[in-house]
C-alpha atoms as an extended CHARMM CRD file, in Angstrom:
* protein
*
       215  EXT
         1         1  UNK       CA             63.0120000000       61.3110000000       16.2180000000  PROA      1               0.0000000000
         2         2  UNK       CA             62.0760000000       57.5620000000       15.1640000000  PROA      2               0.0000000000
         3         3  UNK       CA             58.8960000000       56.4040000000       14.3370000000  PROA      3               0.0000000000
         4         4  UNK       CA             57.7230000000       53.3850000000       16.3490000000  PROA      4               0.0000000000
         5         5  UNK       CA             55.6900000000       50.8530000000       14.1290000000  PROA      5               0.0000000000
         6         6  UNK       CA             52.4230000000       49.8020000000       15.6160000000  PROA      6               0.0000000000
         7         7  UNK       CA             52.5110000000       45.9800000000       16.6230000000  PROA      7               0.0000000000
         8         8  UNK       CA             50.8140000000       44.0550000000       14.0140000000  PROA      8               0.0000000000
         9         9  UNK       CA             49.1420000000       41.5380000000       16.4790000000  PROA      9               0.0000000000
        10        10  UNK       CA             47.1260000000       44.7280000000       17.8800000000  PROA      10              0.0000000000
        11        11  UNK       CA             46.0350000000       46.1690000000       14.3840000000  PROA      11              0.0000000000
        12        12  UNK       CA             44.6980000000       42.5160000000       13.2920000000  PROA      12              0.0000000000
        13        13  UNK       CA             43.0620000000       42.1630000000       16.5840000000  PROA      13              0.0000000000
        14        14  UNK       CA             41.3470000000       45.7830000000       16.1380000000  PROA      14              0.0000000000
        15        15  UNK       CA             39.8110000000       44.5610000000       12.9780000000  PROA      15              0.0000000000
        16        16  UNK       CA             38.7610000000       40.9110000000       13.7450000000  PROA      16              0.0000000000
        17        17  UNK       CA             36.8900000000       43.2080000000       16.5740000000  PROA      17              0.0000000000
        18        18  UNK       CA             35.4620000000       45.3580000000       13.6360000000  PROA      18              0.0000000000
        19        19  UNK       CA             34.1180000000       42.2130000000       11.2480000000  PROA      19              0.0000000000
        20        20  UNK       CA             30.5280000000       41.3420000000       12.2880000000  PROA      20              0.0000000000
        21        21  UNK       CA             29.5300000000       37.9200000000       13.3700000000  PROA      21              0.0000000000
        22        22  UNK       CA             28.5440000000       35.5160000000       10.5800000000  PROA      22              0.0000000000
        23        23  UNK       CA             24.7450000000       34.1780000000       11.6840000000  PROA      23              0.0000000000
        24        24  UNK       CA             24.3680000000       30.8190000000       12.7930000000  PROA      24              0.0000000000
        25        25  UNK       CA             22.6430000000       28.5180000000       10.5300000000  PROA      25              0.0000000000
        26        26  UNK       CA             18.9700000000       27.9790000000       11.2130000000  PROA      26              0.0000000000
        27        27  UNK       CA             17.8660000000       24.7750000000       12.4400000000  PROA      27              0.0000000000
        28        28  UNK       CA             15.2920000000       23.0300000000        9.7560000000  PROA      28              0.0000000000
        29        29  UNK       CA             11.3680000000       24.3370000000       10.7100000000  PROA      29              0.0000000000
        30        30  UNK       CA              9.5720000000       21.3650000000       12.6010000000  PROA      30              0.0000000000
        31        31  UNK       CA              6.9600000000       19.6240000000        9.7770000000  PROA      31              0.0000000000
        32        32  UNK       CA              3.4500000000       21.2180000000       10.2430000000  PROA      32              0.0000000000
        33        33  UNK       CA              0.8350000000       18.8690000000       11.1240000000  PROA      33              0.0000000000
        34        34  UNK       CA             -1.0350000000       18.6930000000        7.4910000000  PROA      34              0.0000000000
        35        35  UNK       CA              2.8990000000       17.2270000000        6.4700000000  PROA      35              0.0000000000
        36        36  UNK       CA              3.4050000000       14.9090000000        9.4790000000  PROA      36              0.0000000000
        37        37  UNK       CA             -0.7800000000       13.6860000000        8.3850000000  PROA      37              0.0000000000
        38        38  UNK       CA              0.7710000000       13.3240000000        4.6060000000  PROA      38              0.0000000000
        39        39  UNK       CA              3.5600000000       11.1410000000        5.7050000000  PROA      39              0.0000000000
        40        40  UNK       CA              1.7130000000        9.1390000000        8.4880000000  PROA      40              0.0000000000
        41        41  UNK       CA             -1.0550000000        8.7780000000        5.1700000000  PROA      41              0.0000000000
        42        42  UNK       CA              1.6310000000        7.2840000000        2.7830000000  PROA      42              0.0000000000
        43        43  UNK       CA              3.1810000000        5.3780000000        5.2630000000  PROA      43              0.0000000000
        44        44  UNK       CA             -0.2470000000        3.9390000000        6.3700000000  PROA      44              0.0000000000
        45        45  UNK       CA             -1.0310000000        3.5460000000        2.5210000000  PROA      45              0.0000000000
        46        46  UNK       CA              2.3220000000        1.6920000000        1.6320000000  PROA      46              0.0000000000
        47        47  UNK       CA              1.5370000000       -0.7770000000        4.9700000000  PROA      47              0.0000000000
        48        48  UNK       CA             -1.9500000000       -1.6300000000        3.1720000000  PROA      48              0.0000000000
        49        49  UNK       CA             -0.7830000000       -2.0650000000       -0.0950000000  PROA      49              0.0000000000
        50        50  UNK       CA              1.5010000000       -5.3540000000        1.6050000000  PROA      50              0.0000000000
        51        51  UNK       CA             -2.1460000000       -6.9410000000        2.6020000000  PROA      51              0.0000000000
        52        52  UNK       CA             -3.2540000000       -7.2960000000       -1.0920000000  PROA      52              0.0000000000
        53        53  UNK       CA             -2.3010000000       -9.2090000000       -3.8990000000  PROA      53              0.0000000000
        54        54  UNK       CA              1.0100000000       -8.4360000000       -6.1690000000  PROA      54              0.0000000000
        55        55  UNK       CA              0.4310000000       -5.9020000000       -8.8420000000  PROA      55              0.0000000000
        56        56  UNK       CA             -3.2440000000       -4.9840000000       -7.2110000000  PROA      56              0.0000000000
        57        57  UNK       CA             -2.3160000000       -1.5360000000       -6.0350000000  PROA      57              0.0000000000
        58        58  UNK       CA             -0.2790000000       -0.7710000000       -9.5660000000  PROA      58              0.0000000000
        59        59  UNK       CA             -3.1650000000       -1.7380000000      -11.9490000000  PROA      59              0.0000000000
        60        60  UNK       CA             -4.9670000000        0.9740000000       -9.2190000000  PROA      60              0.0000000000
        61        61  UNK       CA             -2.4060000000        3.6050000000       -9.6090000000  PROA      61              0.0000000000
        62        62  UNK       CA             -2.2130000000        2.7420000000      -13.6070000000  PROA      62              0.0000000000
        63        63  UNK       CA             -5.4990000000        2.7910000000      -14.4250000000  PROA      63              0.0000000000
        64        64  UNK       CA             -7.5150000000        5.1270000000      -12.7210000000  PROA      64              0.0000000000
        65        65  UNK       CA             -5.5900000000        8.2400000000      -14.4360000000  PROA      65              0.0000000000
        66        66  UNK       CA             -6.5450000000        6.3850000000      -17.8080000000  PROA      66              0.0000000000
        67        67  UNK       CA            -10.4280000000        6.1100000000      -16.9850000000  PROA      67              0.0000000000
        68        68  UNK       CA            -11.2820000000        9.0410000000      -14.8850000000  PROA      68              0.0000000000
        69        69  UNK       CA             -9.3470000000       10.8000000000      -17.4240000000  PROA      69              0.0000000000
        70        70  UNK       CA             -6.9470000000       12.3320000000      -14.7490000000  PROA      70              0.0000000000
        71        71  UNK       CA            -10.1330000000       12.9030000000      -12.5840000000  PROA      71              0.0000000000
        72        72  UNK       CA            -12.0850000000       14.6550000000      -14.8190000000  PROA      72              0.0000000000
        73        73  UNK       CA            -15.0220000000       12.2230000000      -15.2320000000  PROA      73              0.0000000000
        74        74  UNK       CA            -18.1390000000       12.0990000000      -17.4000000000  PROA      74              0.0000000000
        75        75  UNK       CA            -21.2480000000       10.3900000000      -17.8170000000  PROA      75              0.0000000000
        76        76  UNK       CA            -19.2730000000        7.7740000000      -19.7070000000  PROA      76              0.0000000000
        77        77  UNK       CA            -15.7620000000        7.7980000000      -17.6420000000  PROA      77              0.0000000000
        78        78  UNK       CA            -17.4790000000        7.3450000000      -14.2080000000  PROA      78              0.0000000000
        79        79  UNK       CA            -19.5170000000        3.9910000000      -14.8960000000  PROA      79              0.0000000000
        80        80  UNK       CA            -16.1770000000        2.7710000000      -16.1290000000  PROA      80              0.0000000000
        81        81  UNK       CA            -14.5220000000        3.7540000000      -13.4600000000  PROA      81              0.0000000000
        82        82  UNK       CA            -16.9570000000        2.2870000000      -10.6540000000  PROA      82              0.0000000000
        83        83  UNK       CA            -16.6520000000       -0.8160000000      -12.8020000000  PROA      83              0.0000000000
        84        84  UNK       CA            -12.6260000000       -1.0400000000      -12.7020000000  PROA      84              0.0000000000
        85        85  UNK       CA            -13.0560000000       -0.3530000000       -8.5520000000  PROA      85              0.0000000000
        86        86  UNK       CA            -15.3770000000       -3.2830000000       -8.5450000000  PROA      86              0.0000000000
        87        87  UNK       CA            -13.5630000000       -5.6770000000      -10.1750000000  PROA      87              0.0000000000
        88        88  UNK       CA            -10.1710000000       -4.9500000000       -8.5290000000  PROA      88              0.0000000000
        89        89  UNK       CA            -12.0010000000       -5.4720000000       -5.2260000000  PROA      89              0.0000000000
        90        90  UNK       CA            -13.2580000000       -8.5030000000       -6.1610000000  PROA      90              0.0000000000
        91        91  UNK       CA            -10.1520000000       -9.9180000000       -7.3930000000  PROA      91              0.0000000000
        92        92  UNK       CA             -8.6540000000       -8.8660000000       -3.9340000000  PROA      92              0.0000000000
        93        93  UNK       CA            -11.7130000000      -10.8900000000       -2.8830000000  PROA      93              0.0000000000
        94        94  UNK       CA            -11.4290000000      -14.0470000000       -4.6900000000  PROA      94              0.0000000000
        95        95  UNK       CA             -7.3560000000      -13.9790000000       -4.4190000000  PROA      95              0.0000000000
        96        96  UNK       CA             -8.0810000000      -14.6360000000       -0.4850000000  PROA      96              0.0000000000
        97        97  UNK       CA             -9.6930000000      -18.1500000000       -1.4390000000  PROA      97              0.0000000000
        98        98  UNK       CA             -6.4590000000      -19.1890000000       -3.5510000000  PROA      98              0.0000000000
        99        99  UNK       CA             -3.7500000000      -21.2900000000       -1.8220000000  PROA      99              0.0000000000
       100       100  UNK       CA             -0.2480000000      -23.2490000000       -3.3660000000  PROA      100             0.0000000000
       101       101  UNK       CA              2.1050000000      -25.6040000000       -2.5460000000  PROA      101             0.0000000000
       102       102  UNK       CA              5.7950000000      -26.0820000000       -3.5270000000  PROA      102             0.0000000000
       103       103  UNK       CA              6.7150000000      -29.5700000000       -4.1600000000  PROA      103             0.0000000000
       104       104  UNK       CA             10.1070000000      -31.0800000000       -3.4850000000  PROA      104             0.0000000000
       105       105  UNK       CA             11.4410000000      -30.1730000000       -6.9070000000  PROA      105             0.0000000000
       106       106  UNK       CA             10.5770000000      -26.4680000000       -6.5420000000  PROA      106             0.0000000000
       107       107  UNK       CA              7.5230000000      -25.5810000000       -8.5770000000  PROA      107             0.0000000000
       108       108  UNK       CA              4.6760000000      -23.7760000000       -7.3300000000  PROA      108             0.0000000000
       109       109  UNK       CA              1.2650000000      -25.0540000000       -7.7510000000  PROA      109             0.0000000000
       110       110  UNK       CA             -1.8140000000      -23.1060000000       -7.6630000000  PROA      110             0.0000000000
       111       111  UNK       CA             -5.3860000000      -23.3060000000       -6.6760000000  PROA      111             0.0000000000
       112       112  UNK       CA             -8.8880000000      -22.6940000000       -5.1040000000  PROA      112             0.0000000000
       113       113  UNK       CA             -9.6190000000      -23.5330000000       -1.7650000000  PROA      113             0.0000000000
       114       114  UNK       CA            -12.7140000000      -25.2820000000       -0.9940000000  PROA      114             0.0000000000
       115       115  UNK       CA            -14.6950000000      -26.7900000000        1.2170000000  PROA      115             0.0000000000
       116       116  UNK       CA            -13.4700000000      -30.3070000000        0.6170000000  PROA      116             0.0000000000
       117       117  UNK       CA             -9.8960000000      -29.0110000000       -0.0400000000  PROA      117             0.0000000000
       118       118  UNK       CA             -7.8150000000      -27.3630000000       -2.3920000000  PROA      118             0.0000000000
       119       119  UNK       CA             -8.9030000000      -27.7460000000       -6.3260000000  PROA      119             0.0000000000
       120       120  UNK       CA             -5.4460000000      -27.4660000000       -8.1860000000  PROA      120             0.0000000000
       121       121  UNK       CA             -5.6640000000      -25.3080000000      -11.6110000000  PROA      121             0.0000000000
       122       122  UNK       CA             -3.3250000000      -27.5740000000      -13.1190000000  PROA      122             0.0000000000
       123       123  UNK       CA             -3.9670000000      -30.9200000000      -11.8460000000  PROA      123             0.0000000000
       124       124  UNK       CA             -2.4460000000      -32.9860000000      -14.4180000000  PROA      124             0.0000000000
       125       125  UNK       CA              0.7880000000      -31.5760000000      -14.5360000000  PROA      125             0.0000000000
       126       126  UNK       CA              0.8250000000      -31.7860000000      -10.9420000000  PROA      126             0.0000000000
       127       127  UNK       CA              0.6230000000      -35.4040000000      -10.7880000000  PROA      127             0.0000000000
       128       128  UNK       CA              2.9350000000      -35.8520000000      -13.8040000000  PROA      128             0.0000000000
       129       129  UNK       CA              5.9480000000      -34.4120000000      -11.8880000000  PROA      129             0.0000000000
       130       130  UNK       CA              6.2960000000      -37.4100000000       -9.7260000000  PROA      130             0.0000000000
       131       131  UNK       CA              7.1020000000      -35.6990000000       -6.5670000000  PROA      131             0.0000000000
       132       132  UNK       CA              3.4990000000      -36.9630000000       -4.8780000000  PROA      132             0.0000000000
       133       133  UNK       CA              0.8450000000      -34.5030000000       -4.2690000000  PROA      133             0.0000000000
       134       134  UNK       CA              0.4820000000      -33.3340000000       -0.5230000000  PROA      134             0.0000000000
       135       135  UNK       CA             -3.0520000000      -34.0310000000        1.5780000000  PROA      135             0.0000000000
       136       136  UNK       CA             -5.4750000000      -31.6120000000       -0.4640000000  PROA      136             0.0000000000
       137       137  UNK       CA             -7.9720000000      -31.6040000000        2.5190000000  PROA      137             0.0000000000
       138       138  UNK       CA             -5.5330000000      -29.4760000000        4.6460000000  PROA      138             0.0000000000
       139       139  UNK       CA             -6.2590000000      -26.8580000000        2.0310000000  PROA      139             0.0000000000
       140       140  UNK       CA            -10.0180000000      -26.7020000000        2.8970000000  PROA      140             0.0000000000
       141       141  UNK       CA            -12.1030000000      -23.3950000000        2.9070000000  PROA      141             0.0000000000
       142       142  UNK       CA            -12.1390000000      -21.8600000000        6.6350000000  PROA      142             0.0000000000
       143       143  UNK       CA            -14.0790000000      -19.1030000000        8.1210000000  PROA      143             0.0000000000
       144       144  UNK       CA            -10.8790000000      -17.0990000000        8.4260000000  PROA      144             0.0000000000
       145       145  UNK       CA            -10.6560000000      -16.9460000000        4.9060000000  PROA      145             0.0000000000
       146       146  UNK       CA            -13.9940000000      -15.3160000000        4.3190000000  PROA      146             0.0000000000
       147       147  UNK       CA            -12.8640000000      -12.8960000000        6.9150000000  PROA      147             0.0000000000
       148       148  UNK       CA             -9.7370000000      -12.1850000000        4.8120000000  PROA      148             0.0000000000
       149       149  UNK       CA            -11.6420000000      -11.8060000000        1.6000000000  PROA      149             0.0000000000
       150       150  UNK       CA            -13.4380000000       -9.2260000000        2.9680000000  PROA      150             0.0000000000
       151       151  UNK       CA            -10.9930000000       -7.2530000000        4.7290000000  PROA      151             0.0000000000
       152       152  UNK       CA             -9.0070000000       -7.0540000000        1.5240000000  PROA      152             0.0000000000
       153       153  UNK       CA            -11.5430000000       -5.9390000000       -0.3750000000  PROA      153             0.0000000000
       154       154  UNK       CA            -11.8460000000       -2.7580000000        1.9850000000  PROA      154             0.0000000000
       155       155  UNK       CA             -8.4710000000       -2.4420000000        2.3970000000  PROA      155             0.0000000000
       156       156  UNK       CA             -8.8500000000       -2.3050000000       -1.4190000000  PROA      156             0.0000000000
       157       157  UNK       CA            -11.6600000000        0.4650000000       -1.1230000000  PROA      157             0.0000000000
       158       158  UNK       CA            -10.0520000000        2.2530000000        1.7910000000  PROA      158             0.0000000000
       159       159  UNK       CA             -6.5020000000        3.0840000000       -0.8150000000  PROA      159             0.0000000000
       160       160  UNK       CA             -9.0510000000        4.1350000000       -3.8870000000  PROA      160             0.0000000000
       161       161  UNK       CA            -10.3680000000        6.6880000000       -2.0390000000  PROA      161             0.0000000000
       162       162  UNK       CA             -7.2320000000        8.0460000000       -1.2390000000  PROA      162             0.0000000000
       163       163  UNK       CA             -6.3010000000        8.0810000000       -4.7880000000  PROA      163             0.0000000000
       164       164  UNK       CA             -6.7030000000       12.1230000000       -6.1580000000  PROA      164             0.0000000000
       165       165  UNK       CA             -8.5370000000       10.6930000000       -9.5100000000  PROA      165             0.0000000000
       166       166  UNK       CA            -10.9900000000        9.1670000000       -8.5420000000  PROA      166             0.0000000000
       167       167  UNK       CA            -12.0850000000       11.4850000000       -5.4230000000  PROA      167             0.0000000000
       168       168  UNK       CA            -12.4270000000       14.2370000000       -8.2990000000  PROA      168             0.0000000000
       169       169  UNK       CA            -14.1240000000       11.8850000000      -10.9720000000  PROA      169             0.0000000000
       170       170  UNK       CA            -16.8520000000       10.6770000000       -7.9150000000  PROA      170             0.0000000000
       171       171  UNK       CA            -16.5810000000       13.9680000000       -5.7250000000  PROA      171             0.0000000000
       172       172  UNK       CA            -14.9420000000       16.7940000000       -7.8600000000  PROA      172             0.0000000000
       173       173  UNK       CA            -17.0870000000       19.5190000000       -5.3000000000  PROA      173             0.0000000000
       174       174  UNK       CA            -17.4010000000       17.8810000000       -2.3590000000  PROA      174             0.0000000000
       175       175  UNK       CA            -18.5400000000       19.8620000000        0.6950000000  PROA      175             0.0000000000
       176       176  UNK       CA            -16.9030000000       20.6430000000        3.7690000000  PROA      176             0.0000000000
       177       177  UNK       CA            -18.4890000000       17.6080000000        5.7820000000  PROA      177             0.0000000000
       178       178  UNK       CA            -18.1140000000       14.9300000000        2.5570000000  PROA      178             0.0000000000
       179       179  UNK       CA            -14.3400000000       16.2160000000        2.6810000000  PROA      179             0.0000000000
       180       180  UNK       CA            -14.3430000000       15.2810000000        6.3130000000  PROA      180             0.0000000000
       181       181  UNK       CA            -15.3670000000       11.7360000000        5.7790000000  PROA      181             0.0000000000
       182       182  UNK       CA            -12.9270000000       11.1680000000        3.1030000000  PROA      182             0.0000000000
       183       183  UNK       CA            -10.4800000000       12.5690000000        5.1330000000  PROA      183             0.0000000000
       184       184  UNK       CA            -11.2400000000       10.2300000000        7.7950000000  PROA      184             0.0000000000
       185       185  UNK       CA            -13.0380000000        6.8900000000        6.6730000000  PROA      185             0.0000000000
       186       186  UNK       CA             -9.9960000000        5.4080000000        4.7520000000  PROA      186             0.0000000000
       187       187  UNK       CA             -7.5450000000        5.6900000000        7.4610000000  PROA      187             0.0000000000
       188       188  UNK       CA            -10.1120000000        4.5940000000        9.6670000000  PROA      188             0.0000000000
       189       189  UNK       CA            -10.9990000000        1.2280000000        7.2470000000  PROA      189             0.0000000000
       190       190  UNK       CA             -6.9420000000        0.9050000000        6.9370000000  PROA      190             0.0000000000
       191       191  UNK       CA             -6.5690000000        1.0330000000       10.8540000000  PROA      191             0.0000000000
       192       192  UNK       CA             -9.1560000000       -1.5200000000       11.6050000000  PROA      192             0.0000000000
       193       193  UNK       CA             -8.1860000000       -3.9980000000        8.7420000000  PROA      193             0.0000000000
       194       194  UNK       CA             -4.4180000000       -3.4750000000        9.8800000000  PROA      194             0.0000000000
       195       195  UNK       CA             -5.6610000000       -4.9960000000       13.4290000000  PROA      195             0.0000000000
       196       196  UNK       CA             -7.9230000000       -7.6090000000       11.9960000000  PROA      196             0.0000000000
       197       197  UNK       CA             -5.0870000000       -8.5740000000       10.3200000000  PROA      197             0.0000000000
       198       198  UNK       CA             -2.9670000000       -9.2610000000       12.8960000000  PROA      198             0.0000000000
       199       199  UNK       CA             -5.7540000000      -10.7570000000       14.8260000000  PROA      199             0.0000000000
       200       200  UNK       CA             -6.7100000000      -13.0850000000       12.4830000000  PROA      200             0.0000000000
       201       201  UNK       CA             -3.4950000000      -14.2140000000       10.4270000000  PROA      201             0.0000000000
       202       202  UNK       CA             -3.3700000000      -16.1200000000        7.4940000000  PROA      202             0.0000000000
       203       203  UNK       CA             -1.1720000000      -18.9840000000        6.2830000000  PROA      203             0.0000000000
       204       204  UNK       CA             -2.1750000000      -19.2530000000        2.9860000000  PROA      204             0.0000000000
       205       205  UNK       CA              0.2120000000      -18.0850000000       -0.0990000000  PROA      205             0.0000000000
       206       206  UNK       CA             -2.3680000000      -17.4670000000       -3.0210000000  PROA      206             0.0000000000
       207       207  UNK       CA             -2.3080000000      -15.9450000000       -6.3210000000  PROA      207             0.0000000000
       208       208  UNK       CA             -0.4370000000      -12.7750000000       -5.8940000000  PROA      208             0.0000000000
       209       209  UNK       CA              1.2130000000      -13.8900000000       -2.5350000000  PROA      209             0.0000000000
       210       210  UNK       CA              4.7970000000      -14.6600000000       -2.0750000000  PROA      210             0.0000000000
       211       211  UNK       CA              5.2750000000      -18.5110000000       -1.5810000000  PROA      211             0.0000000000
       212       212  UNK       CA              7.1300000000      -20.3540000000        1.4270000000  PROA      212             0.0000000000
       213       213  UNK       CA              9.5220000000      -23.0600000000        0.5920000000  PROA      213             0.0000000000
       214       214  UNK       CA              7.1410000000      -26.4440000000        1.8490000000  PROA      214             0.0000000000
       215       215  UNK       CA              4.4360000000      -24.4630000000        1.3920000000  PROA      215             0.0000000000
């Protein structure tokens, strides 16, 4: 009597039946809300930081770690602190009065806007280049420029108090309603100054603005 082999297509199928199926790969978890908040707050923060001057929000981010001492503040750190707020925002301030002009060989003159025009910081060499200085009075000080100042400033405010270091130097136990209105107050100053902005545009390139060729 011969043995009759058992078809090897019907052995392989048996155990491909046997092996379990692999699970499917998980789709990624949807972002809770406190993450989508986190990224709509550093989006919103990196938006405000292109409405003041160049190197403003670094010397922020730089030097607030050095004097809150990483947010651990004392009677000496905290004065100092409040100082280095106050003058950033009023550089922001006074950068919103500052206007320049490219002349026709490519350098970039700077200076003040007043009320009669614009008061160049470098006058002399202005007029020594021999490319003929452009009508001053076109420079004057406006009312949208105090509006600017202003804004900037706040804008200025409204990123400081979103900065970790100096929350804990000024509030390092705040309660549950003073953590509610830091939660809410900057992105409330950044939204408003973000539409002001756009309202009320500027076309002045001062100190710590990029500068427009015939500008």
């Amino acid at each position: 009597m011969s043995l009759r082999a058992r078809p090897i297509t019907a052995s392989l199928a048996t155990a491909t039946d046997d092996v379990p199926d692999s699970p499917k790969p998980q789709p990624p978890p949807s972002p809770s809300l406190s993450q989508r908040a986190i990224s709509q707050t550093l989006t919103s923060t990196a938006q405000l930081a292109n409405l003041l001057p160049t190197g403003t929000l670094l010397a922020l981010q730089l030097l607030t770690p050095i004097f809150t001492n990483n947010g651990s503040c004392d009677a000496a750190t905290r004065p100092m602190t409040f100082i280095l707020l106050a003058f950033l925002a009023t550089a922001c301030f006074l950068a919103s009065f500052t206007d320049s002009y490219k002349s026709s060989n490519g350098q970039v003159f700077y200076g003040f806007a007043t009320f009669k025009g614009m008061w160049l910081l470098d006058y002399e060499t202005a007029v020594a280049t021999g490319s003929g200085l452009p009508d001053l009075s076109k420079f004057r000080l406006k009312f949208i420029d105090w509006i600017h100042a202003v804004l900037t400033a706040f804008v200025l405010v409204a990123l400081a108090l979103r900065d970790k270091n100096v929350l804990n130097c000024f509030y390092p136990r705040p309660s549950h309603e003073t953590q509610e209105v830091l939660d809410i107050v900057p992105l409330g100053i950044g939204l408003i100054c973000s539409l002001l902005f756009v309202i009320f545009p500027t076309r002045r390139h001062g100190i710590g603005y990029p500068v427009t060729q015939g500008h």
